[in-house]
Every structure is written in C-alpha cells, then in structure tokens.
Backbone as a chain_set.jsonl record, in Angstrom:
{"seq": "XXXXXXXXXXXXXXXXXXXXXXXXXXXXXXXXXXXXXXXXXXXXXXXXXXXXXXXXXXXXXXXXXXXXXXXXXXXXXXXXXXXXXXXXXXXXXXXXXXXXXXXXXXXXXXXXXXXXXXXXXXXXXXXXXXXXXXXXXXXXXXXXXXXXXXXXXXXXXXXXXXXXXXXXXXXXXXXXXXXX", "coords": {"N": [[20.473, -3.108, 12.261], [18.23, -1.721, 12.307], [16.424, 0.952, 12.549], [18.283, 3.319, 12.585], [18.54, 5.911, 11.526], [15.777, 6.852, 12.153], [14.0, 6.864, 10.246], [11.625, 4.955, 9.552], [9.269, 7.016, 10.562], [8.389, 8.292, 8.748], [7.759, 6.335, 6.514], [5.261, 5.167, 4.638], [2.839, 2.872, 4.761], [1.245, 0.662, 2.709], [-1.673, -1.248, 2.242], [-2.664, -4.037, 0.359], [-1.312, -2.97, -2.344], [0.454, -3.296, -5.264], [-1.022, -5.328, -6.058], [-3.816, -7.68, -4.049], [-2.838, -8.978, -1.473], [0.275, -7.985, -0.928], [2.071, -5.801, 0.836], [2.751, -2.848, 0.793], [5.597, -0.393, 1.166], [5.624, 2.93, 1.292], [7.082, 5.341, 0.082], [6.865, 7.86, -0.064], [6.48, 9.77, 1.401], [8.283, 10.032, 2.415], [10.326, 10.996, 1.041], [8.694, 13.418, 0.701], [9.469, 15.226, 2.686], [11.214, 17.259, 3.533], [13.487, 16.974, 5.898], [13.844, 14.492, 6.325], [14.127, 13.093, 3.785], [16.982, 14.564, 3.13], [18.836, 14.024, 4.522], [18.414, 10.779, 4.303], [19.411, 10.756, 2.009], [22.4, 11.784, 2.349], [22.962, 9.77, 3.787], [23.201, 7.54, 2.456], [24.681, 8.764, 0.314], [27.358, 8.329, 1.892], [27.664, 5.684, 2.587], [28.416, 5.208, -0.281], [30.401, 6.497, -0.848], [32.436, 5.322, 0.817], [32.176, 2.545, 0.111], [33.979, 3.158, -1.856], [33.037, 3.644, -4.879], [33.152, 3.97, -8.018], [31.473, 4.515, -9.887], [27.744, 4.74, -10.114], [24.894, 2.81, -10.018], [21.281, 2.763, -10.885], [17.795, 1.44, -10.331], [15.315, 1.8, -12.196], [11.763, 2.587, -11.391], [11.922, 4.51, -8.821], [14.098, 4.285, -7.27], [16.076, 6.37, -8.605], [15.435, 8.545, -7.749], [17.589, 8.609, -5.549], [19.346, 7.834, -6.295], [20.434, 9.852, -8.385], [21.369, 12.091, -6.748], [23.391, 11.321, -4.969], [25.054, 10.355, -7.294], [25.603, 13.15, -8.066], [26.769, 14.603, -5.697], [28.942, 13.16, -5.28], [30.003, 13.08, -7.572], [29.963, 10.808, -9.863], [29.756, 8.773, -12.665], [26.525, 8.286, -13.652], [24.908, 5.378, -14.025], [21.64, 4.362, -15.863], [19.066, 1.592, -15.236], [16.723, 0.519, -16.714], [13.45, -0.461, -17.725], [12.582, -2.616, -20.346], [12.764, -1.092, -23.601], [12.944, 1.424, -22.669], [15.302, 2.55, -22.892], [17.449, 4.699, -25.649], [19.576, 3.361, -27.007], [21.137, 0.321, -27.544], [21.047, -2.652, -25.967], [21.972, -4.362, -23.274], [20.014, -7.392, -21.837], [17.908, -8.909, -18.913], [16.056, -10.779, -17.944], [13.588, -11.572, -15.291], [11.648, -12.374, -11.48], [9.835, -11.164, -10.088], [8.302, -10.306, -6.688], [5.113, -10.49, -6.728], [5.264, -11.258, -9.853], [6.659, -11.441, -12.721], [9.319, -9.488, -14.825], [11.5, -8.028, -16.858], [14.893, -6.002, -17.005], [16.924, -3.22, -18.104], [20.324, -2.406, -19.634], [22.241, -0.132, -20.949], [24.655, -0.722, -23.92], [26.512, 0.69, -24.345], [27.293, 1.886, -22.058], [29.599, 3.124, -20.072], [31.369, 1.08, -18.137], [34.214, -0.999, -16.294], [35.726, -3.94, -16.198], [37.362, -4.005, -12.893], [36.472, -1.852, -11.948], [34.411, -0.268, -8.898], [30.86, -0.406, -8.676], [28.436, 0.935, -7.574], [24.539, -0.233, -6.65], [21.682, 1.517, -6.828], [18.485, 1.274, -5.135], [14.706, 1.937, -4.349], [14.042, -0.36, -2.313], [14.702, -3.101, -1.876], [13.084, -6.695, -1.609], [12.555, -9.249, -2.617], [14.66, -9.475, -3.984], [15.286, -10.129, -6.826], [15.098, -8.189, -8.59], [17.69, -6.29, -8.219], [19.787, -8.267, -8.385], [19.381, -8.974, -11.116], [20.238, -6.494, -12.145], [22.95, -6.628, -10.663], [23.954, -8.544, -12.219], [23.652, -7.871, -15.12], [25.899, -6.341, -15.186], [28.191, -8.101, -14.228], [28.335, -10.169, -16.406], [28.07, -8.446, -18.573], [30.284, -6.548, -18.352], [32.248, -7.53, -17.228], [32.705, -7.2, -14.664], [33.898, -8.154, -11.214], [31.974, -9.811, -8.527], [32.285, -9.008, -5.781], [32.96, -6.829, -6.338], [30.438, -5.379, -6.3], [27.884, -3.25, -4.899], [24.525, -3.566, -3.725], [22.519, -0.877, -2.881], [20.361, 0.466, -0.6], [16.927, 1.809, 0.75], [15.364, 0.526, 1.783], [14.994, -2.155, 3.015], [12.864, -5.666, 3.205], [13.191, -7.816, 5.193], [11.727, -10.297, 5.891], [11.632, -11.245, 3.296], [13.844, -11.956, 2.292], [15.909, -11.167, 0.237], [17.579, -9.911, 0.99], [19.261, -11.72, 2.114], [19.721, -13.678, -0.398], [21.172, -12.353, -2.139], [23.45, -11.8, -1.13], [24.507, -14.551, -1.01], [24.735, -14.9, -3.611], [27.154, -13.529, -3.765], [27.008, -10.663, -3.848], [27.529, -7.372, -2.397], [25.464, -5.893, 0.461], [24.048, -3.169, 1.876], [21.637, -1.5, 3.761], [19.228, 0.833, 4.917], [16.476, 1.115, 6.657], [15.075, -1.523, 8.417], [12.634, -3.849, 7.762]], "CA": [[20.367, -1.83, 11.565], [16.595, -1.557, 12.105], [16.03, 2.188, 11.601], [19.637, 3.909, 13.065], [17.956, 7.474, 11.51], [14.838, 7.303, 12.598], [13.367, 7.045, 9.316], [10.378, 4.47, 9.934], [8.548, 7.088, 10.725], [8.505, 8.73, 7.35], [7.449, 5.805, 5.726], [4.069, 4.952, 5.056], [2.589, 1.291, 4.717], [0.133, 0.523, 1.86], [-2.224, -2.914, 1.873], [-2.785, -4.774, -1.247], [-1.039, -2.764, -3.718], [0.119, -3.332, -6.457], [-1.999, -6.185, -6.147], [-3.955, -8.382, -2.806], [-1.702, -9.404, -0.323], [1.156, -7.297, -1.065], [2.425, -4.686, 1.844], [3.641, -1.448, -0.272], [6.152, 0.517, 1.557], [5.862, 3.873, 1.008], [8.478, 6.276, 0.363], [6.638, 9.255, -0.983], [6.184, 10.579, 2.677], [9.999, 10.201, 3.166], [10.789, 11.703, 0.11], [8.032, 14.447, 0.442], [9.806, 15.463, 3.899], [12.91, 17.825, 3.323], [14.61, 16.745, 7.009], [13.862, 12.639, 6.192], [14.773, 13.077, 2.45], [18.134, 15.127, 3.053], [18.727, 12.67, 6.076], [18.359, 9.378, 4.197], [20.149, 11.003, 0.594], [23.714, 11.846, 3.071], [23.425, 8.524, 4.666], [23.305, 6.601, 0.932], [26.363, 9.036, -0.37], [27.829, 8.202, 3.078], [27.513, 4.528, 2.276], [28.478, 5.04, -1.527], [31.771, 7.003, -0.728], [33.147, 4.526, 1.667], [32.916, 1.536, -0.747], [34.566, 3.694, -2.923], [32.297, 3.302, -6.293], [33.525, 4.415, -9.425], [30.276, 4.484, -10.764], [26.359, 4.394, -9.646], [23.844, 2.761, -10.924], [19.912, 2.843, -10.557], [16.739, 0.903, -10.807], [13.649, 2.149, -12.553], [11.925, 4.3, -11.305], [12.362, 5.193, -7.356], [15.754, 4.32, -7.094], [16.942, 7.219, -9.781], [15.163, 9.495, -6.924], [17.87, 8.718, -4.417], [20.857, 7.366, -6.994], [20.644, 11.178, -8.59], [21.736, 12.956, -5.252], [24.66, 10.225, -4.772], [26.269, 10.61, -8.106], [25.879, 14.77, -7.914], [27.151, 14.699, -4.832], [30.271, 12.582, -5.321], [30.945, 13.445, -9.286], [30.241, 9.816, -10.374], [28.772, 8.772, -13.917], [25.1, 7.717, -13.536], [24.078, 4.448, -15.207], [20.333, 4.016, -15.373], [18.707, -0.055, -15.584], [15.542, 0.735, -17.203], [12.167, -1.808, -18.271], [12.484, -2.984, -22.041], [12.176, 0.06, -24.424], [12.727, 3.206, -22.545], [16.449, 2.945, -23.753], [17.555, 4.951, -26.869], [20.591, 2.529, -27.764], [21.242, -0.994, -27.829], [20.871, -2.587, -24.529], [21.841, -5.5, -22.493], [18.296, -7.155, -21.299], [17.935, -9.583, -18.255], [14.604, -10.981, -16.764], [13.512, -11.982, -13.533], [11.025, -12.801, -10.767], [9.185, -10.04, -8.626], [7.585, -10.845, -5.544], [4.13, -10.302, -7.667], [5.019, -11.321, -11.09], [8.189, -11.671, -13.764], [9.489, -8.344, -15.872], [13.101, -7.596, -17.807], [16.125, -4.652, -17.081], [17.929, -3.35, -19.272], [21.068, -1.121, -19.237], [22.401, 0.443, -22.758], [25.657, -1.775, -24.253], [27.72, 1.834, -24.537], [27.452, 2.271, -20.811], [31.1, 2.989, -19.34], [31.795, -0.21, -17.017], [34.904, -1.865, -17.161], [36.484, -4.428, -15.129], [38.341, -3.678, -12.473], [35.686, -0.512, -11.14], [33.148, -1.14, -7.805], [29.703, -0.205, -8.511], [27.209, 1.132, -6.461], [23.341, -0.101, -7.561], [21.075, 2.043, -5.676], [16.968, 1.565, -5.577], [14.922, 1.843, -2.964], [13.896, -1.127, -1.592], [15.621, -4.72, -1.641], [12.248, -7.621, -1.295], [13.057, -10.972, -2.99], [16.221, -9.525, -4.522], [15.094, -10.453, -7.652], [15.505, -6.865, -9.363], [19.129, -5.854, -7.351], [20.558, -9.473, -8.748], [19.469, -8.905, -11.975], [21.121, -5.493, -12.733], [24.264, -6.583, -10.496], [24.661, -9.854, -13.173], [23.845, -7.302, -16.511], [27.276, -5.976, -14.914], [29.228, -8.977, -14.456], [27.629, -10.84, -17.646], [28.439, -8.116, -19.964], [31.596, -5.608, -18.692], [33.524, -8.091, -16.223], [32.651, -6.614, -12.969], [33.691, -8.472, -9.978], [30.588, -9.834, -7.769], [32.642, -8.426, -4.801], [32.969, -4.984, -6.413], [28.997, -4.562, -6.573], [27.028, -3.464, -3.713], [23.75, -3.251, -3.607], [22.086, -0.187, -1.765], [18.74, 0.434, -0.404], [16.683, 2.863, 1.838], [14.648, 0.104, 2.819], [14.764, -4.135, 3.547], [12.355, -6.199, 3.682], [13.57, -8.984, 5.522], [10.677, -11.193, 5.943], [11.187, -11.705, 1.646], [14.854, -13.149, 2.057], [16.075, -10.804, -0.773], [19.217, -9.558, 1.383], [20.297, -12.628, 2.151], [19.953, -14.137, -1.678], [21.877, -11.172, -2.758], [24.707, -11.861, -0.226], [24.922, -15.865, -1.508], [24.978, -14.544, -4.963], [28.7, -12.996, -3.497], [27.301, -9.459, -3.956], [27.162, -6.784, -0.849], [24.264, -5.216, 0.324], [23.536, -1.998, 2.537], [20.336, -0.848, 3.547], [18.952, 2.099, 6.036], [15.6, 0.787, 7.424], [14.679, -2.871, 7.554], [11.1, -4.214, 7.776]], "C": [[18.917, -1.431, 11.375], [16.43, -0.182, 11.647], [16.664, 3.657, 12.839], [19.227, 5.383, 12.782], [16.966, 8.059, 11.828], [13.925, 8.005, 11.482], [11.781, 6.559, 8.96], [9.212, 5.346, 9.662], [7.667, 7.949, 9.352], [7.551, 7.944, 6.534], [6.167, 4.984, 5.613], [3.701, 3.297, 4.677], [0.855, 1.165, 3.922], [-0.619, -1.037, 1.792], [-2.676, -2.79, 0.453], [-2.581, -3.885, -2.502], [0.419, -3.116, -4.029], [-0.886, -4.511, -6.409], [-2.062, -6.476, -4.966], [-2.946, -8.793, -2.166], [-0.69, -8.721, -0.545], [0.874, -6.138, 0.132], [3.005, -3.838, 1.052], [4.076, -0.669, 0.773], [6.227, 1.665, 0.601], [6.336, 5.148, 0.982], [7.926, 7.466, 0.016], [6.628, 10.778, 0.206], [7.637, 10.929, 2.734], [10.449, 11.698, 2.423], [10.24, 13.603, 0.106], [8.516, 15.564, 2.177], [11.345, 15.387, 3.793], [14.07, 16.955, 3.986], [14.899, 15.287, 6.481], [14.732, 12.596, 5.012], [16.336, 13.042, 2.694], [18.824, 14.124, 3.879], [19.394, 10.791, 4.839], [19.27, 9.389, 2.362], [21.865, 10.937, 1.292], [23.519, 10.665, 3.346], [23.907, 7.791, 2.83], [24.862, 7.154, 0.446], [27.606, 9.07, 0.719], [29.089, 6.854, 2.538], [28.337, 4.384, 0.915], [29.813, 5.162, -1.685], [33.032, 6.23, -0.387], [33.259, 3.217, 0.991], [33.689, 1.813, -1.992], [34.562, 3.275, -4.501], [33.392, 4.491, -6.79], [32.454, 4.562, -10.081], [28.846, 4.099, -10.012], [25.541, 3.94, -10.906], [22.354, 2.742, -10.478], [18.812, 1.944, -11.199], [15.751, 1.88, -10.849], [12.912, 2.298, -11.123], [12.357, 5.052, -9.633], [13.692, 5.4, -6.966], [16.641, 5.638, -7.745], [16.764, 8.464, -8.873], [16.653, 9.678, -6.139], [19.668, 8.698, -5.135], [21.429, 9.181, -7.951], [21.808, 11.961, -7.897], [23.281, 12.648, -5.127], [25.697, 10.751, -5.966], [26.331, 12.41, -8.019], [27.1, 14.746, -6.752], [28.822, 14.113, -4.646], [30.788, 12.467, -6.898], [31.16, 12.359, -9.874], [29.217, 9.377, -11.838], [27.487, 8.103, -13.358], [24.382, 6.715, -14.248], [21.924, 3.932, -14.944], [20.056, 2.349, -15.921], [17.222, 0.843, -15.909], [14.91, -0.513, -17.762], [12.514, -1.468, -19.69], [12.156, -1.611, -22.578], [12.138, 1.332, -24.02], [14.373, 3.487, -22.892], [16.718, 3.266, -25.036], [18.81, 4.08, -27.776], [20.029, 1.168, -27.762], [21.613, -0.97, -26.508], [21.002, -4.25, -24.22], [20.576, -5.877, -21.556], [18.869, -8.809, -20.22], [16.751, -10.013, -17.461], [14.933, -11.655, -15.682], [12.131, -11.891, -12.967], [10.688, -11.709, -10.052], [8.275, -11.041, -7.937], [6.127, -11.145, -6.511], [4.399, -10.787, -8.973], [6.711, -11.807, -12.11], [8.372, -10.072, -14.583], [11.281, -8.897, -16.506], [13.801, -6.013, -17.023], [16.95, -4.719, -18.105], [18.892, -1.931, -19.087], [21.653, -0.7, -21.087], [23.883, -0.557, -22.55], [26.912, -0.631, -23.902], [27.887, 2.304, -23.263], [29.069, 2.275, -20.392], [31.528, 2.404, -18.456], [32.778, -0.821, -17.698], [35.366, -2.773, -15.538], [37.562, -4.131, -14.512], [37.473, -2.354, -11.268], [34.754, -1.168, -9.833], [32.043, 0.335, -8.555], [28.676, -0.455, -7.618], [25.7, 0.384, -6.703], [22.561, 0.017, -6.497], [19.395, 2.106, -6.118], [16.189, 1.65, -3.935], [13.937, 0.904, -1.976], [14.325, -3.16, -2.157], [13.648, -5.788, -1.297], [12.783, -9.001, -1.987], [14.45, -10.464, -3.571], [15.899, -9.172, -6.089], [15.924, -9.01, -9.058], [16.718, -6.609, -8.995], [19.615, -7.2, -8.259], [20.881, -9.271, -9.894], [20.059, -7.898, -12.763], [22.413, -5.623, -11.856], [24.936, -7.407, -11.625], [24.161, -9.117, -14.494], [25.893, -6.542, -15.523], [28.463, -6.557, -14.85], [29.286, -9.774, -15.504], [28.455, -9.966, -18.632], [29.992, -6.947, -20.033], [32.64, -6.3, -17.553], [33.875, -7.43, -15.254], [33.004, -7.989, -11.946], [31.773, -8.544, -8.992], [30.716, -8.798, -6.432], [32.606, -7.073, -4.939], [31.807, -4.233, -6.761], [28.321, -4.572, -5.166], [25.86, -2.84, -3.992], [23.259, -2.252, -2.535], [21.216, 0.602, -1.855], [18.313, 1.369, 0.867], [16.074, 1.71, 2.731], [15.019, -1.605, 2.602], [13.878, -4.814, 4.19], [12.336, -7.469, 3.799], [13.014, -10.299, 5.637], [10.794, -11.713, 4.459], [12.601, -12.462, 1.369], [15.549, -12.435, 1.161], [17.845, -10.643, -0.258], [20.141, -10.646, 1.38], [21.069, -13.681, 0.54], [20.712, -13.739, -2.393], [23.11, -11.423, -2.323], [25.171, -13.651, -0.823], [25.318, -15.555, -2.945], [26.74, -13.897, -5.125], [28.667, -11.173, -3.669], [26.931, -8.616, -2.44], [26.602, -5.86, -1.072], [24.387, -4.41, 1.55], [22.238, -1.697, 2.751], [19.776, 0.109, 4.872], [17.614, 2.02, 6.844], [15.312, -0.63, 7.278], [13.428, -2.514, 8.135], [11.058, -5.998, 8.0]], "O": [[18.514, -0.867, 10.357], [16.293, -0.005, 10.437], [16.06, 4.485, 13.521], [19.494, 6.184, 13.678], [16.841, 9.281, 11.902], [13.339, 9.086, 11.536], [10.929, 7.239, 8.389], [8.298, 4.997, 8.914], [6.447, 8.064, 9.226], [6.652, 8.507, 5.91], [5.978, 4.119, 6.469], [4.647, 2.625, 4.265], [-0.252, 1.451, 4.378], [0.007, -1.942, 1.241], [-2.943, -1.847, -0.292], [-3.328, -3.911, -3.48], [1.342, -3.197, -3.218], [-1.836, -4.182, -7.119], [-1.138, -6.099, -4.246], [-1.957, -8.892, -2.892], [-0.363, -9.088, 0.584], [-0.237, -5.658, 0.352], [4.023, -4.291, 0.528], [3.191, -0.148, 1.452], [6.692, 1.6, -0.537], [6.01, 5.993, 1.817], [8.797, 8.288, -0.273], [6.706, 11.999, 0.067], [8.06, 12.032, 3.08], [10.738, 12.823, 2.832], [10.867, 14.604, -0.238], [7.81, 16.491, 2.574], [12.216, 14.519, 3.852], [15.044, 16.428, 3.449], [16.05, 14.927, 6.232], [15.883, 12.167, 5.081], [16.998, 12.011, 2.574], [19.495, 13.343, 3.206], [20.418, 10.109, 4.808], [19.615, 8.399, 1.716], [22.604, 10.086, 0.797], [24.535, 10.194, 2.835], [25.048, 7.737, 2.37], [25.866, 6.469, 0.25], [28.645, 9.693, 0.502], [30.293, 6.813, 2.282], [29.033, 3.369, 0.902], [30.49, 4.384, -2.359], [34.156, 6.291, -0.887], [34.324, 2.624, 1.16], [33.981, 1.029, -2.895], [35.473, 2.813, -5.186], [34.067, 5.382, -6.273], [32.712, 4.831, -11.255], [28.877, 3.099, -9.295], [25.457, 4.317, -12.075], [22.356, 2.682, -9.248], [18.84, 1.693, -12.404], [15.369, 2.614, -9.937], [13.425, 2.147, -10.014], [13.063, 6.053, -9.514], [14.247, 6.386, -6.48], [17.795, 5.842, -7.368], [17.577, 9.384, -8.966], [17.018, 10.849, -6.039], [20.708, 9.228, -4.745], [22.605, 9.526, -8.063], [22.873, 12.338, -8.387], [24.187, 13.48, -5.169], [26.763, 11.339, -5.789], [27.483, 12.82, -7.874], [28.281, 14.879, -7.075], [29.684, 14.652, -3.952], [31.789, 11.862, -7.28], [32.217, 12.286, -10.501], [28.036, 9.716, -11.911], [27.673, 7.272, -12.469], [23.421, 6.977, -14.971], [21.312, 3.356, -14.045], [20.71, 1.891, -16.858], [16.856, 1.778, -15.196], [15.571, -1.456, -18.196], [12.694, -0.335, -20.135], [11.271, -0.977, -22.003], [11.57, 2.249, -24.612], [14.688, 4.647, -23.157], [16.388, 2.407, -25.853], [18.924, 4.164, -28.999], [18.848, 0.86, -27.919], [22.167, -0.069, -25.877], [20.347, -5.147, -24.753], [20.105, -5.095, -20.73], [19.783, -9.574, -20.53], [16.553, -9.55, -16.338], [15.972, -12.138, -15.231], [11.289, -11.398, -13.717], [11.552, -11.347, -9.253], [7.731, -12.079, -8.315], [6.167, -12.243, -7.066], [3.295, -10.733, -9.515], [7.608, -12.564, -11.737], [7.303, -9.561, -14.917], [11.88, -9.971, -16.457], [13.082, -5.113, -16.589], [17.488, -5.616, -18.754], [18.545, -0.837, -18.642], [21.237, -1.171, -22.145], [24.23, -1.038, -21.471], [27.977, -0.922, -23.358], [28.686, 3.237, -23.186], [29.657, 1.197, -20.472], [32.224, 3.081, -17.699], [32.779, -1.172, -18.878], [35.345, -2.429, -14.357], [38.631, -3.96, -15.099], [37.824, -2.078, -10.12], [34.447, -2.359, -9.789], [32.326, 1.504, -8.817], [28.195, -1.462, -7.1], [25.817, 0.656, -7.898], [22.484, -0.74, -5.53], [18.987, 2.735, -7.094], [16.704, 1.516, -2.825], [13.229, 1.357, -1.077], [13.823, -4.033, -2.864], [13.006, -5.117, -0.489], [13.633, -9.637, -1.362], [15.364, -11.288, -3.541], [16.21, -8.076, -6.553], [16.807, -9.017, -9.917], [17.246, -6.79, -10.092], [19.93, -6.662, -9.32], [22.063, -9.258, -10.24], [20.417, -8.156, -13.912], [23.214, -4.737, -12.153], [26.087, -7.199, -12.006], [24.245, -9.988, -15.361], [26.943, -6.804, -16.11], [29.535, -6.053, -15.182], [30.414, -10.234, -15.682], [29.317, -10.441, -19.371], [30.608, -6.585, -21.035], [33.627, -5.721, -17.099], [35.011, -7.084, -14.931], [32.176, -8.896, -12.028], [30.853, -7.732, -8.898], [29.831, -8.045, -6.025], [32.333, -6.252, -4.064], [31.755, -3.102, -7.245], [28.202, -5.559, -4.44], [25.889, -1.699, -4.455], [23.461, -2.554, -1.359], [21.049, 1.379, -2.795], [19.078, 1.65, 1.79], [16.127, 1.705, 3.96], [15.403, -1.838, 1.456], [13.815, -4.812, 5.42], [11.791, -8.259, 3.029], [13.697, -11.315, 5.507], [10.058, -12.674, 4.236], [12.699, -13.348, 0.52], [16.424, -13.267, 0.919], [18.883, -11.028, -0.797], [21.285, -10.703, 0.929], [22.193, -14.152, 0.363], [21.126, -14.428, -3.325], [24.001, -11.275, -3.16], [26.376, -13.805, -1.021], [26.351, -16.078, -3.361], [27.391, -13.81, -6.167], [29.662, -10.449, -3.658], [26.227, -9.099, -1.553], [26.698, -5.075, -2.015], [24.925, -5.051, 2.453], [21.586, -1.618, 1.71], [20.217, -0.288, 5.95], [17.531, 2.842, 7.757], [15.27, -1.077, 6.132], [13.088, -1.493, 8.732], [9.98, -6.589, 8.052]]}, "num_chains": 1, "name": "protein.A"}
C-alpha cells in the first residue's frame, strides 16, 4: 500500500524536528493542497464506512484535521483524546512512550462508548504506535470495547518505527494511505 493515491508527493520531509535525528513528515503541504486534501479526506471516510464505526475518534492535534471531515461526512459522534488539561470534564488519562520522549491522553469519562460499538481512531501518522495504542486501550480499559472493534487509521506509516505492526499484536487493526 505504498502510496495507491499518489499522495507522497504532497508530503514534505523535515530533518531534526522536533528534536536531532528525528525525520518530520509533513502534512501541511497535503493539507494546504485542495486536490491532495479532498483526495486523502474520501479515502479515510472510505476506509471508516466500510469497517462500519459507530463512532470516531481523534488524536491531538493533526488527527482532528482529518477525523472532522470523516465524522461530518458519515453523521458519527466525534470523540476527541486530548494532552492532560485541555479537557473540561473528568477524564480517563493514559501515558506512554513517543519515539522522542513520554507524554499522557486523555479522553473525557462522559464520552458515549459502549461495548458492543467499532471505533474508528483517526490521526495522522502511526510511528512507534505508542500514541494509537494508548487511546485504543483508554477505550477498552474504561467502556468495554472489543480490541477487534478498534481500528486504527492513518494518512501516513512509518514503517521503519514498527508501530503498525505493535498495534496489530496488541489485536487492534490498522489502515494507513502512504507508508514511509
């Protein structure tokens, strides 16, 4: 599934940020490019339709770009995972490992998940996993989701970091529209 839309070319390639050695894919070109955008938003609610979610959810902050479109588009509630403190309720919190560093997600407690629904969780890019794992298991942890009924889904994969496959041992399924 290397890059089936011919999105690649969209996407730009940043050295050492956020910090040295780090490769930053960058989506701002994609995004900032109607045909690519519109292009790579239909493929996701393509993707979203066909595992037949009941519900989307999104990672902070890029992901909400693409997870927006998806739930409009198919009339599904919108749960956001947000970093510590930008939620106004009470919130299920879960840390974890970035390629670069450690942070927390957190989704609100009053969110509408119940067991029995598939959820979408859409950001946009998959690297160690780390982030995708951690808001599929605030889902099975706290409203008795199925691992099977979460799929992770991504514009981009970067395969060289192992994230897809960690995600897939974990029992959850993953999608993604360009790898790297």
């Amino acid at each position: 599934m290397d890059d089936r839309l011919n999105l690649k070319r969209f996407i730009r390639t940043v050295n050492d940020f956020p910090i040295d050695g780090i490769i930053f894919r960058d989506i701002t070109s994609l995004i900032e490019t109607p045909e690519a955008f519109v292009k790579t938003c239909d493929e996701l609610t393509r993707i979203t339709k066909d595992f037949g979610a009941d519900l989307v959810a999104s990672i902070e902050s890029r992901g909400f770009i693409f997870a927006g479109t998806i739930a409009r588009d198919l009339s599904l509630p919108f749960v956001l995972a947000r970093k510590p403190g930008k939620l106004p309720n009470k919130t299920y919190k879960k840390s974890f490992d970035l390629e670069y560093g450690s942070t927390s997600i957190e989704i609100q407690q009053n969110t509408h998940a119940q067991e029995g629904q598939k959820i979408v969780i859409v950001d946009d890019l998959v690297a160690t996993g780390g982030t995708a794992i951690a808001c599929a298991e605030l889902f099975t942890e706290n409203f008795g989701i199925e691992e099977s009924d979460i799929l992770i889904l991504t514009v981009i994969d970067l395969t060289d970091l192992g994230g897809s496959n960690l995600i897939k041992s974990k029992g959850f399924q993953i999608e993604t529209i360009v790898d790297y």
